[in-house]
N, C-alpha and C positions, 0 to 999 in steps of 0.2 A: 537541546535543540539539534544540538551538530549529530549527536548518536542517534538520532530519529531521522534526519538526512541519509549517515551512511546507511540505512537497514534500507532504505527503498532503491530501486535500482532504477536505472535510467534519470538520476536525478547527481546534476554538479554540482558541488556543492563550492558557494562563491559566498564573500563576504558585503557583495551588495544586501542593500535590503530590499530592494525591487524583485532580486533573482528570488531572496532567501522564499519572499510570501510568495514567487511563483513554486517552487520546490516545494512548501509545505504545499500548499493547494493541490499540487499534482499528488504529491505521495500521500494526502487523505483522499483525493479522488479513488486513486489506483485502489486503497486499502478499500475503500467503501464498494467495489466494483466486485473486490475479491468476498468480502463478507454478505456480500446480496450473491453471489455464485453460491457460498457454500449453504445460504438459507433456501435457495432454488434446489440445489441437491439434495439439501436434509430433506425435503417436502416430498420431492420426488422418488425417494427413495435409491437417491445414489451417494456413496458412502466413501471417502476416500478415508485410507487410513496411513499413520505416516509409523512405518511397521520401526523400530529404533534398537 
């Protein structure tokens, strides 16, 4: 849970449990935001590549 906290950005990571399920909600928001972007771009035919 804590290593799923640090990978999203913009999220503090606090030892309330109020804060914790506001951080998780935000950081599967965020992630679901990013993975509807990149199924808008596969469709569309825009292609990012992450060259390594």
């Amino acid at each position: 849970m804590y290593d799923l906290l640090q990978d999203c950005s913009g999220v503090n990571i606090t030892i309330n449990a109020g804060q914790l399920r506001e951080a998780i909600d935000y950081c599967v928001k965020e992630t679901r935001k990013e993975l509807n972007q990149q199924i808008i771009n596969a469709n569309t035919g825009i292609y990012q590549t992450n060259n390594v």
